[in-house]
N, C-alpha and C positions, 0 to 999 in steps of 0.2 A: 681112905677108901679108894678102889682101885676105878679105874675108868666103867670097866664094864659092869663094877657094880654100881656104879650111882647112873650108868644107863638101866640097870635093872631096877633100881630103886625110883627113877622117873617113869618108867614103863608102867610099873605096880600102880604106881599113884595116880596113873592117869586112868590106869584099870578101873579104881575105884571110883573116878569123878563120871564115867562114862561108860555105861555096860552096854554092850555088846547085840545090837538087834536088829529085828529086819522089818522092814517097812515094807506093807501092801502098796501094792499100787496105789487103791484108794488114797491110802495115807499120804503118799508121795504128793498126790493132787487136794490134798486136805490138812495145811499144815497144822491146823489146831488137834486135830487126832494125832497125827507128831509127837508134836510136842506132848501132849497127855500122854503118850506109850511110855516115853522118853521118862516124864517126868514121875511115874508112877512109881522108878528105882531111886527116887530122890523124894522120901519122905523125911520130912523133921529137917529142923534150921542146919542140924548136922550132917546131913545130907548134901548141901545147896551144892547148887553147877551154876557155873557164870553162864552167862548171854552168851559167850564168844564160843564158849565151849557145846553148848545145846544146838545154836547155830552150825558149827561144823560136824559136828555128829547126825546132822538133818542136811548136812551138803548144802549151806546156805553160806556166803562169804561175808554176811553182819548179822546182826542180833535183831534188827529192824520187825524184820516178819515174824520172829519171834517173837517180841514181846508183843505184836502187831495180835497174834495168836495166844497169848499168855492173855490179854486185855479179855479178850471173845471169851474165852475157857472162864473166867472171871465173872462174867457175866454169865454166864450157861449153869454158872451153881460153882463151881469148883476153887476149893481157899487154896491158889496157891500167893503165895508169900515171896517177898525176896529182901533180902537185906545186903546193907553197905557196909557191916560189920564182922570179922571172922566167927565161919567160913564165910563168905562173900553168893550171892546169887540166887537162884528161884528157888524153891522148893514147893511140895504140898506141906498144909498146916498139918501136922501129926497130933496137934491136943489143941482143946481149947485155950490155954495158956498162949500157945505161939499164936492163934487166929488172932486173940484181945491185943497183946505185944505188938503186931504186926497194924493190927486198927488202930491203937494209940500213934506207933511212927506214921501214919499216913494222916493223922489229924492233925502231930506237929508240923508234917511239911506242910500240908494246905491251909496251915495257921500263916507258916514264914512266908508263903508265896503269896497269901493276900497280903501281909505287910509291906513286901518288898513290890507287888501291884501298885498301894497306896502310894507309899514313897516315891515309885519310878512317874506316877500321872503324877503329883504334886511337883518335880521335877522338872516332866516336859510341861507343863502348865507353864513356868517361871520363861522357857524357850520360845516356847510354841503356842499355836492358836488350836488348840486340837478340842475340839466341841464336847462336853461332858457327856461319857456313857451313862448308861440307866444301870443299877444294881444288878447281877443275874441271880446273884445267890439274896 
């Protein structure tokens, strides 16, 4: 393949991760509206666009406020979804299939991260004099 096609063929590609829109002012001072415009051309897991990528298409230099705004959108009613497995990144749920999928990996992780909680206080216990918390959950 010749140079200026695999610049064409990255061009395409990035076409498809990131369509092409214009942001109200409002929105510019409303990053959760943003992000929802943004995210409405990334329905289904097939769909996903990374943090990095939704970030610089909203002119932000991290993902921070993004997900910062992906969090809020989440709580306002709206399933969006992200995964760490190809394609990679946020998306809206397009079926109830991807919402359940997506509630199971969020139940694994919050399973490994009280274990690896339990382990790390049992740990600093053996170190430290660190006075025992009260259960939250």
């Amino acid at each position: 393949m010749s140079m200026g096609a695999d610049h064409k063929q990255a061009t395409e590609e990035m076409g498809k991760m990131i369509t092409p829109f214009i942001l109200t002012p409002w929105e510019r001072q409303n990053p959760p509206a943003a992000v929802l415009k943004l995210l409405r051309h990334h329905v289904g897991h097939r769909n996903a666009i990374i943090g990095r990528d939704l970030a610089a298409a909203l002119g932000h230099g991290d993902d921070h406020k993004i997900r910062l705004a992906i969090r809020e959108l989440i709580k306002e009613g709206h399933p969006i979804a992200s995964s760490v497995s190809e394609p990679m990144g946020f998306y809206i749920c397009a079926s109830e299939h991807e919402a359940v999928a997506y509630i199971a990996t969020l139940r694994a992780r919050a399973e490994e991260d009280m274990a690896r909680l339990r382990d790390f206080e049992q740990a600093a216990a053996t170190k430290f004099s660190i006075p025992e918390q009260p259960n939250l959950l």
